[in-house]
TORFINU-218983 format. One line per field, with one value per residue: residue number from 1; residue in one letter; x negated, y negated, z negated of N, C-alpha, C in turn. Coordinates in steps of 0.1 Angstrom, whole numbers. Layout:
// TORFINU-218983
pos	NUM|...
code	A|...
neast	X|...
nnorth	Y|...
nup	Z|...
caeast	X|...
canorth	Y|...
caup	Z|...
ceast	X|...
cnorth	Y|...
cup	Z|...
//
This chain:
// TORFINU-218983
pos	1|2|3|4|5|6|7|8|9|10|11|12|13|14|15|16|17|18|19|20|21|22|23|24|25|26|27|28|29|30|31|32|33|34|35|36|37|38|39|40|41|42|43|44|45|46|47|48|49|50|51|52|53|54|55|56|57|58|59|60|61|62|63|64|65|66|67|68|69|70|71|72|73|74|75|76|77|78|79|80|81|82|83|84|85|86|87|88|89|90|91|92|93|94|95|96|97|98|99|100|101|102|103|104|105|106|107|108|109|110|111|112|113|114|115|116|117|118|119|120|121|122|123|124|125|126|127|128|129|130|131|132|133|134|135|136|137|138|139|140|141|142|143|144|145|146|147|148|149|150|151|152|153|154|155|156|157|158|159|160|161|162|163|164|165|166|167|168|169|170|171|172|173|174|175|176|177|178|179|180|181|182|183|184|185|186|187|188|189|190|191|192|193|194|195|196|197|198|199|200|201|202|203|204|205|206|207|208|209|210|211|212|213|214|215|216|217|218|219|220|221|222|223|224|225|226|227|228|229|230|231|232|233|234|235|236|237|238|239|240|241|242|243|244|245|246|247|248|249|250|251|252|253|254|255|256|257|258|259|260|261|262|263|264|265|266|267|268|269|270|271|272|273|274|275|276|277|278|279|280|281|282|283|284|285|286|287|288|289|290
code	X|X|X|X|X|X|X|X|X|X|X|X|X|X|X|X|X|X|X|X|X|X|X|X|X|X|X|X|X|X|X|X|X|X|X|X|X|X|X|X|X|X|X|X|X|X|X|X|X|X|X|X|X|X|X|X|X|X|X|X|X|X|X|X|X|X|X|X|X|X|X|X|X|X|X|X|X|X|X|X|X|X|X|X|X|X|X|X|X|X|X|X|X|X|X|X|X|X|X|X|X|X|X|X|X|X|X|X|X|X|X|X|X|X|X|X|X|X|X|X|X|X|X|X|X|X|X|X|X|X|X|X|X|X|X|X|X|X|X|X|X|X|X|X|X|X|X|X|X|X|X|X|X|X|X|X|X|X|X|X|X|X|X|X|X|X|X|X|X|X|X|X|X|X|X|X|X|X|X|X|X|X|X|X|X|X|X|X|X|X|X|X|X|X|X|X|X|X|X|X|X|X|X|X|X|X|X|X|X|X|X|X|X|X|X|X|X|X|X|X|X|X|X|X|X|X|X|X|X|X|X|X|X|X|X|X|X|X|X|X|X|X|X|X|X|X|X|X|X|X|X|X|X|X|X|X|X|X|X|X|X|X|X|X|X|X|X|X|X|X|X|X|X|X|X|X|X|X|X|X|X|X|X|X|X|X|X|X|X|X
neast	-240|-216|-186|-166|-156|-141|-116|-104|-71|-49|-27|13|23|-4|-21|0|-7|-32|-29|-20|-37|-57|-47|-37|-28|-35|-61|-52|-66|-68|-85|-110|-130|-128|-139|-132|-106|-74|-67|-41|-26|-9|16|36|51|70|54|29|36|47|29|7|16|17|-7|-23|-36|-50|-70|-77|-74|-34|-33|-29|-49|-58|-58|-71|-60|-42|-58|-80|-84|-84|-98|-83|-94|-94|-101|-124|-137|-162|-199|-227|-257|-285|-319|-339|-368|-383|-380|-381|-380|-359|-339|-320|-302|-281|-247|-214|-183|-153|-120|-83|-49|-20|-2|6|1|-32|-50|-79|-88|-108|-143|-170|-197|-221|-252|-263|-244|-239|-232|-256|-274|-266|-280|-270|-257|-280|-291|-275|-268|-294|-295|-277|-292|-311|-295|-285|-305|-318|-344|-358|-347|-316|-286|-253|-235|-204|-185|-162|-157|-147|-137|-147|-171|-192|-184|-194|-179|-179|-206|-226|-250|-262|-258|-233|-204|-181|-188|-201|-230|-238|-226|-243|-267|-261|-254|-280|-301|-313|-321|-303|-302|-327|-341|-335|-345|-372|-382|-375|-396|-419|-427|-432|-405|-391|-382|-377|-355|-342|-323|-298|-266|-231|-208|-180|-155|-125|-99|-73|-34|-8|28|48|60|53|53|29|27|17|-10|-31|-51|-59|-77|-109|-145|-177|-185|-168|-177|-173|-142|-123|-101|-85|-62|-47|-27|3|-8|4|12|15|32|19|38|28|2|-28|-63|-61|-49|-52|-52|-69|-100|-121|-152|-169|-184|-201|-211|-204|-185|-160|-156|-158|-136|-112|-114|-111|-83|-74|-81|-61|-41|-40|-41|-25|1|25|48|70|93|99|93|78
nnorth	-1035|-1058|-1070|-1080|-1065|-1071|-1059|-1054|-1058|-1050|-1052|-1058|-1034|-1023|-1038|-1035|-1009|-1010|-1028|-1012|-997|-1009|-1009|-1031|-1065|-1087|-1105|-1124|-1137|-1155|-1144|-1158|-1182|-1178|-1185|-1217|-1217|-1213|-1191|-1165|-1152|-1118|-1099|-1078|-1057|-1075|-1099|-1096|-1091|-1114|-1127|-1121|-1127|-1153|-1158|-1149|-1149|-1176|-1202|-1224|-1243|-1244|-1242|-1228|-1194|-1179|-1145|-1142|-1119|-1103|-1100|-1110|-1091|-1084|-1074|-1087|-1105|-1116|-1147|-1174|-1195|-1197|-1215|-1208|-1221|-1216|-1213|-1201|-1190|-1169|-1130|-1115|-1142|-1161|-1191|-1206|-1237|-1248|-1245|-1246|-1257|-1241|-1259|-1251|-1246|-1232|-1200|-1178|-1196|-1205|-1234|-1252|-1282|-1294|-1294|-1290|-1300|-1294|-1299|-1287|-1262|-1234|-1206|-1210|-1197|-1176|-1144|-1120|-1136|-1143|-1123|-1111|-1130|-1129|-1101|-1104|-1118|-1100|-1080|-1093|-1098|-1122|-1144|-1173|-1206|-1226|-1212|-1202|-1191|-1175|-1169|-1149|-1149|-1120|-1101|-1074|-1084|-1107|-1114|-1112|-1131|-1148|-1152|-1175|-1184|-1211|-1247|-1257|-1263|-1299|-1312|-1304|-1303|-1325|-1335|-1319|-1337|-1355|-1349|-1337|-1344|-1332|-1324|-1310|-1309|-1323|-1301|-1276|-1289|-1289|-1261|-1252|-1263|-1257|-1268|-1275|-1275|-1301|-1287|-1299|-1306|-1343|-1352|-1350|-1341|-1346|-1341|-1344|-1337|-1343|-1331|-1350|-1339|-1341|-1353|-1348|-1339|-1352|-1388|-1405|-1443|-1461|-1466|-1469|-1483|-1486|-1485|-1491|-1486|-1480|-1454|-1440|-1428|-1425|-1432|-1421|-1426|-1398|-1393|-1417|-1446|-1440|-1417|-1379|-1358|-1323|-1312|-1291|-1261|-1253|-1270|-1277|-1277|-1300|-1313|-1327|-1361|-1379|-1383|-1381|-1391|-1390|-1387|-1385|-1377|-1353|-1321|-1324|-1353|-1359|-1345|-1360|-1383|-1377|-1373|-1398|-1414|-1397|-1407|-1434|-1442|-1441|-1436|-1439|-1418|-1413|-1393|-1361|-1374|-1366
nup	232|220|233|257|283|314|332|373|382|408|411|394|384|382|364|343|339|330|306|285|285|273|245|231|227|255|274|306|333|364|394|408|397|368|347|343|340|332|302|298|273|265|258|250|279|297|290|302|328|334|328|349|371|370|373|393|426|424|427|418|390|392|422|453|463|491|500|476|457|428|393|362|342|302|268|243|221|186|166|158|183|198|215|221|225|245|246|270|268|278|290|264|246|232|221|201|202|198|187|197|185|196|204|204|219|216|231|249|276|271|261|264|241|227|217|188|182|154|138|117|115|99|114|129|108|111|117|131|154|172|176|189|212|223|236|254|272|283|288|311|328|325|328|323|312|308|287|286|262|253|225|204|168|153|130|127|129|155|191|224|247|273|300|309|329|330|321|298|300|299|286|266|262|259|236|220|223|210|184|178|189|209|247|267|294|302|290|304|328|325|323|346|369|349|329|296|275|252|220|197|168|166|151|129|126|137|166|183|210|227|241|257|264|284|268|281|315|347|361|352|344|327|302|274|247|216|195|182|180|162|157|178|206|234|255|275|304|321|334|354|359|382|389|388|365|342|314|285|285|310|319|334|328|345|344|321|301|291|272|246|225|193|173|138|104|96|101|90|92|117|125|118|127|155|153|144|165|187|182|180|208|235|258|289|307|329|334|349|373|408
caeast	-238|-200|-184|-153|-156|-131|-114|-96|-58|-43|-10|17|20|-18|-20|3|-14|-46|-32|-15|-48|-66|-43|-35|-32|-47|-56|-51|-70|-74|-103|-120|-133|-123|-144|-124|-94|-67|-63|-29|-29|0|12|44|52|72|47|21|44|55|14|1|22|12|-25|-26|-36|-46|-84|-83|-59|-28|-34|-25|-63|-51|-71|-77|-44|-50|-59|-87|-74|-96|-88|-80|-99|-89|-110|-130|-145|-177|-206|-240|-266|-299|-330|-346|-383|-390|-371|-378|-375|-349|-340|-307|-306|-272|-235|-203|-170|-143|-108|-74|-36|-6|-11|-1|-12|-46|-56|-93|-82|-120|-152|-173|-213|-224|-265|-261|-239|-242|-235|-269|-286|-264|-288|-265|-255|-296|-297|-263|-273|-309|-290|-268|-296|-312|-288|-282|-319|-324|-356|-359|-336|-306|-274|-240|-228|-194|-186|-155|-164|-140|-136|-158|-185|-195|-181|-193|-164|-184|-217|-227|-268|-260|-252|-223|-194|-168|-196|-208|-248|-237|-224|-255|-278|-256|-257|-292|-312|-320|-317|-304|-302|-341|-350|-335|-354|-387|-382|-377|-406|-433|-434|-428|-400|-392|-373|-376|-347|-346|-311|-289|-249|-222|-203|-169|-149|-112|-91|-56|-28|7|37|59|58|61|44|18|31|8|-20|-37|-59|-59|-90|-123|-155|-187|-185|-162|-191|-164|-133|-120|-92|-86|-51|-42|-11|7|-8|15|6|20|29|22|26|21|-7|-42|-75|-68|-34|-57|-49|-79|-112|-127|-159|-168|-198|-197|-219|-199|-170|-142|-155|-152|-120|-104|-116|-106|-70|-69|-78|-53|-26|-37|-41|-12|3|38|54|83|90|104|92|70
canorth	-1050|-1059|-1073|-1075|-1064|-1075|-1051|-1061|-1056|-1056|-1053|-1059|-1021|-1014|-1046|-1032|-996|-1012|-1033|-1001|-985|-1014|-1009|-1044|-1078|-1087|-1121|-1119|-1148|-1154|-1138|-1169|-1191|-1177|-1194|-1227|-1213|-1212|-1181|-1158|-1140|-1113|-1080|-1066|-1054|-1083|-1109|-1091|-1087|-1129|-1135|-1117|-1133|-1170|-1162|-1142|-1159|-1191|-1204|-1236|-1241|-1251|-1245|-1212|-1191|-1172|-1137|-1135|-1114|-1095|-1108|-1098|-1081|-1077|-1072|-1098|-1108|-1127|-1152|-1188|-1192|-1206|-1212|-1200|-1228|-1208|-1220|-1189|-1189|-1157|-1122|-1115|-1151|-1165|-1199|-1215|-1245|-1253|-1239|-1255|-1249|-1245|-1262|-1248|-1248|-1228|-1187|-1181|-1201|-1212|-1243|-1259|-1291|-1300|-1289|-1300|-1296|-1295|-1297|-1279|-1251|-1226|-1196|-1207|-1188|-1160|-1133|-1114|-1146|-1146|-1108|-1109|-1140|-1122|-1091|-1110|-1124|-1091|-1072|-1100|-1099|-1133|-1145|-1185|-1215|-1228|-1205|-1208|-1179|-1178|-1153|-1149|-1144|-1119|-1099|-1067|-1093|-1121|-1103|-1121|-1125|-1148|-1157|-1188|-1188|-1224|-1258|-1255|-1278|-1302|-1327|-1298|-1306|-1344|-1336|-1311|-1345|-1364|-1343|-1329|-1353|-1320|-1330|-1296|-1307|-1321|-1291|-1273|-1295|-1286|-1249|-1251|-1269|-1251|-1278|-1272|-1283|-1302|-1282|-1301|-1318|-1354|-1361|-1336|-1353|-1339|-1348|-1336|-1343|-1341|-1335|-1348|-1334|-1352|-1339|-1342|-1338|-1367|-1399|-1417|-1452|-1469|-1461|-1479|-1476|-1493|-1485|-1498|-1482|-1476|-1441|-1441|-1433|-1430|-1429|-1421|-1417|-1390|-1396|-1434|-1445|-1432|-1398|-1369|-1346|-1320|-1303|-1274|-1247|-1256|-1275|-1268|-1284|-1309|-1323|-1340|-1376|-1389|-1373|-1392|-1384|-1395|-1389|-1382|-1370|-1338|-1316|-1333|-1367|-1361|-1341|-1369|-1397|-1373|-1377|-1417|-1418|-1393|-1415|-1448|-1440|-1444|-1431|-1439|-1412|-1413|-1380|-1355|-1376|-1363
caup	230|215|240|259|301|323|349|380|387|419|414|383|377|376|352|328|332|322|295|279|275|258|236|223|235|267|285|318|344|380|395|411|390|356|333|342|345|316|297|296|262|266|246|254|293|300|292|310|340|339|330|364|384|373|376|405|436|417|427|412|386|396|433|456|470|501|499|462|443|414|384|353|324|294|258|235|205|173|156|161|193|196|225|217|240|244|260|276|271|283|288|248|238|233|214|198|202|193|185|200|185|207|196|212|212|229|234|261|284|259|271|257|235|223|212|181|177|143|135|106|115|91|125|135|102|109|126|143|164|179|180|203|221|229|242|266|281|287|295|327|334|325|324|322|318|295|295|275|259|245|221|190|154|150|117|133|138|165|202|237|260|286|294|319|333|335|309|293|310|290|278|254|265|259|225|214|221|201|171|173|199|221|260|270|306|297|290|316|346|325|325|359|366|346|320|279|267|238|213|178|172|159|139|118|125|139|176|188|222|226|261|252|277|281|262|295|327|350|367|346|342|315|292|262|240|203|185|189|163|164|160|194|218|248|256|289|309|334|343|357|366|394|391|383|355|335|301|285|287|324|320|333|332|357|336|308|306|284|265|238|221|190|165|123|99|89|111|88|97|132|132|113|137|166|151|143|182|186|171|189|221|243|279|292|311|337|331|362|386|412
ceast	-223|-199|-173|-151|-143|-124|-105|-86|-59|-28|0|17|7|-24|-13|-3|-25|-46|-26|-27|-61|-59|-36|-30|-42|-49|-64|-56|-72|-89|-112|-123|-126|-125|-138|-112|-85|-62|-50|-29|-10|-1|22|46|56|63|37|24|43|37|6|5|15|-3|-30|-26|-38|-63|-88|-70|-43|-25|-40|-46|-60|-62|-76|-68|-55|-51|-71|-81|-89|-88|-93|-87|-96|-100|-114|-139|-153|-187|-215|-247|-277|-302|-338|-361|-390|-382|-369|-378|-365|-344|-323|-305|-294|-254|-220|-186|-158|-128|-99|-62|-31|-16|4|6|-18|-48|-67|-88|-96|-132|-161|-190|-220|-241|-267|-253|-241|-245|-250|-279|-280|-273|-284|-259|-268|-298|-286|-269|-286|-309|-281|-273|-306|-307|-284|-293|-324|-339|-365|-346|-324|-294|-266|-235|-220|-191|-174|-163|-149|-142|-145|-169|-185|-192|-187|-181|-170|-199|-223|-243|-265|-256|-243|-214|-186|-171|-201|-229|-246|-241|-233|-269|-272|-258|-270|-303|-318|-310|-318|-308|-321|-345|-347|-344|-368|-393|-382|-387|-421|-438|-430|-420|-399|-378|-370|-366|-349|-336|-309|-271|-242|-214|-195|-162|-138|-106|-75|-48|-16|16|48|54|65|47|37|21|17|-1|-28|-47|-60|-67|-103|-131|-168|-189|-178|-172|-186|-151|-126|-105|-92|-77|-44|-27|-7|6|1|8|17|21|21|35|26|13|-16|-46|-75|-55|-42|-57|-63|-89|-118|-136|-164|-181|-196|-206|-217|-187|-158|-144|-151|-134|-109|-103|-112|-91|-66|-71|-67|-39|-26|-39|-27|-6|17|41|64|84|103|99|82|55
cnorth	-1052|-1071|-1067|-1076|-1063|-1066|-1061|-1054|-1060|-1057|-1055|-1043|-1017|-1023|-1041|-1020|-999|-1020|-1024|-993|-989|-1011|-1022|-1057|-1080|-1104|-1117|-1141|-1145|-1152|-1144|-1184|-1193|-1182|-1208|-1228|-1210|-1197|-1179|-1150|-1134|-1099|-1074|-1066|-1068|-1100|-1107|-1094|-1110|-1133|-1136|-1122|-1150|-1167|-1157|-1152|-1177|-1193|-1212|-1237|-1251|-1246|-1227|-1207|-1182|-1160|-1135|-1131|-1112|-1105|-1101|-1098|-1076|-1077|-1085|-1099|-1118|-1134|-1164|-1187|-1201|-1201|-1215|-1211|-1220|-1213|-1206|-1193|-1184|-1143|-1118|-1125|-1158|-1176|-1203|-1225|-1250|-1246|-1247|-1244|-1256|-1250|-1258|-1244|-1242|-1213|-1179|-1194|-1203|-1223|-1250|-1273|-1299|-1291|-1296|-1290|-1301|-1288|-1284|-1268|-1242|-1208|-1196|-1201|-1173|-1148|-1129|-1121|-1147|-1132|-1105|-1119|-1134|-1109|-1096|-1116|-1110|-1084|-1078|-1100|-1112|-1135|-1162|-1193|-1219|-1223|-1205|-1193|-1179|-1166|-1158|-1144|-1139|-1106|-1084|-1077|-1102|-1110|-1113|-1121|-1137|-1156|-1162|-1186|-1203|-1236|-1252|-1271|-1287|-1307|-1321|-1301|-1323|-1342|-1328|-1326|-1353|-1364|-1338|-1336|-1343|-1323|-1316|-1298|-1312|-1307|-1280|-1272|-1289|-1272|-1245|-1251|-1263|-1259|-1274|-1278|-1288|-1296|-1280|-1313|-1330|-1357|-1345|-1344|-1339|-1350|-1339|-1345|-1336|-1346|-1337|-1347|-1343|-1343|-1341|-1342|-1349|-1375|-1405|-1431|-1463|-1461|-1470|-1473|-1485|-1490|-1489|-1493|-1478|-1465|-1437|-1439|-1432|-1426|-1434|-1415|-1410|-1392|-1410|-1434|-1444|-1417|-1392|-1356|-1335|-1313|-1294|-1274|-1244|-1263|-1268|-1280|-1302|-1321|-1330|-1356|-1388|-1375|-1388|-1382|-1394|-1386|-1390|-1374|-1360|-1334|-1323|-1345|-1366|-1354|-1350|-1383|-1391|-1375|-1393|-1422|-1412|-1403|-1431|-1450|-1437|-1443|-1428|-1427|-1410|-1400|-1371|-1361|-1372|-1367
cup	229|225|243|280|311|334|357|384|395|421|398|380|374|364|339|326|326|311|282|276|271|251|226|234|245|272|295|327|358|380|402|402|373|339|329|343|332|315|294|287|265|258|252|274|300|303|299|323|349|340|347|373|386|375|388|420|434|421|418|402|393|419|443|463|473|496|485|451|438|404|375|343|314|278|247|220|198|168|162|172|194|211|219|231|232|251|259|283|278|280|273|239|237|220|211|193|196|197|186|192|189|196|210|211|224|230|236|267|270|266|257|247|230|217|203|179|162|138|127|106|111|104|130|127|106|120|139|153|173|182|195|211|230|237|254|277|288|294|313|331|336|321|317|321|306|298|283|273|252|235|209|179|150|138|119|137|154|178|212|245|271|286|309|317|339|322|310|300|295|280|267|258|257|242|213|212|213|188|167|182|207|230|267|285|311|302|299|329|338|324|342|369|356|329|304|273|256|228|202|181|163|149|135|116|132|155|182|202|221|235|250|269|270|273|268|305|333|357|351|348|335|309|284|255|225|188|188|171|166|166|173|198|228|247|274|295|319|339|344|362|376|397|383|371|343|323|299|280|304|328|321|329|333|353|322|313|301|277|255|228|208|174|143|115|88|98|112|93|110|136|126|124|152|166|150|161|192|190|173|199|222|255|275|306|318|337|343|371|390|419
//
């Protein structure tokens, strides 16, 4: 199964011995809670060296976890990254229900920026996207339930690099009902439960979400907002005034200031209207202060 398995460093010398004999680019994460945790893509010694350090000992991002050095080191793949939702019928069934693609900026750090679900996604005739997906759930010994599999489409074919027995976070379940009227978290409770879910979908659209982060570092002052649309189906802020947040490329997660989700019936529609909200939304910045 193509795929890319993670070892664990304990120290900066055994980090760079192990990214010396992938051979390539490596991204390197803290080893608790790595799936929410921002990726360190690195190549030469140096960056390796400066990467391990910021991820090492890091639980939550941002914030020290006594008891857990080291870091994982795996090897780096090129190409569009995309999450695979399956609803797991049964250990040889396996369903795809819908295909999120990831949006993201800055390397290194990588930090998430949005994800866009598209009914029609052409990935979902591709085969080897349901042959890999159906292997990933085997190989874990799944047996029931709805689980997120991420994987690149990179130029040797579709690779897994991680794979969640659980929804998918970061409003991707939201934005799969939006676009395709399937109630992943639905169908979840009814697999649990004994009961059949329903797994015909009702529309054919498209629905994208977009974390915007600050472009300094600093107190939160103000925030606006100056669009209003029907297609808007939310817009939210996460960071109010008074809170402290910061850039990249020291930004995690937990430094997004707003998310706004927003509905279109084709990719470019929505990545266009992800930009006009972009560009009128608004947050004032005192910037250094703590």
């Amino acid at each position: 199964m193509p795929s890319t398995v993670p070892a664990l460093a304990g120290d900066v010398d055994a980090v760079v011995e192990q990214a010396s004999a992938l051979g390539g680019p490596v991204v390197l994460k803290p080893r608790i809670l790595s799936g929410d945790a921002v990726g360190h893509r690195a190549q030469s010694p140096r960056e390796i060296r400066e990467g391990f350090v910021t991820v090492r000992d890091s639980c939550q991002p941002g914030e020290p976890c006594a008891g857990a050095g080291g870091a994982l080191i795996e090897a780096y793949m090129d190409g569009p990254e995309i999450g695979v939702e399956c609803v797991v019928l049964a250990p040889d069934t396996v369903h795809l229900a819908a295909v999120s693609r990831t949006f993201t900026q800055g390397e290194p750090p990588v930090l998430e920026t949005g994800h866009l679900v598209d009914a029609a996604d052409p990935v979902l005739r591709d085969p080897r996207i349901g042959q890999l997906a159906a292997s990933a759930v085997a190989a874990v010994g799944l047996s029931r339930g709805v689980i997120h599999v991420q994987m690149r489409l990179t130029y040797q074919g579709p690779r897994i690099t991680e794979i969640g027995a659980t929804l998918a976070s970061d409003l991707i379940p939201h934005l799969v009902h939006l676009a395709t009227g399937l109630n992943l978290p639905q169908i979840a409770a009814d697999l649990a439960t004994g009961a059949d879910p329903d797994l015909v979908p009702r529309q054919s659209r498209c629905a994208a979400v977009r974390f915007l982060y600050p472009c300094v570092t600093g107190q939160v002052t103000a925030v606006h907002c100056g669009i209003q649309a029907a297609w808007l189906e939310r817009l939210v802020w996460t960071a109010l005034p008074g809170e402290h947040v910061c850039a990249p490329p020291h930004a995690s997660i937990r430094d997004r200031t707003a998310l706004a989700v927003v509905t279109g019936g084709d990719p470019s529609s929505c990545r266009k209207r992800l930009q006009l909200v972009e560009e009128r939304t608004g947050i004032h910045i005192q910037a250094g202060t703590a």
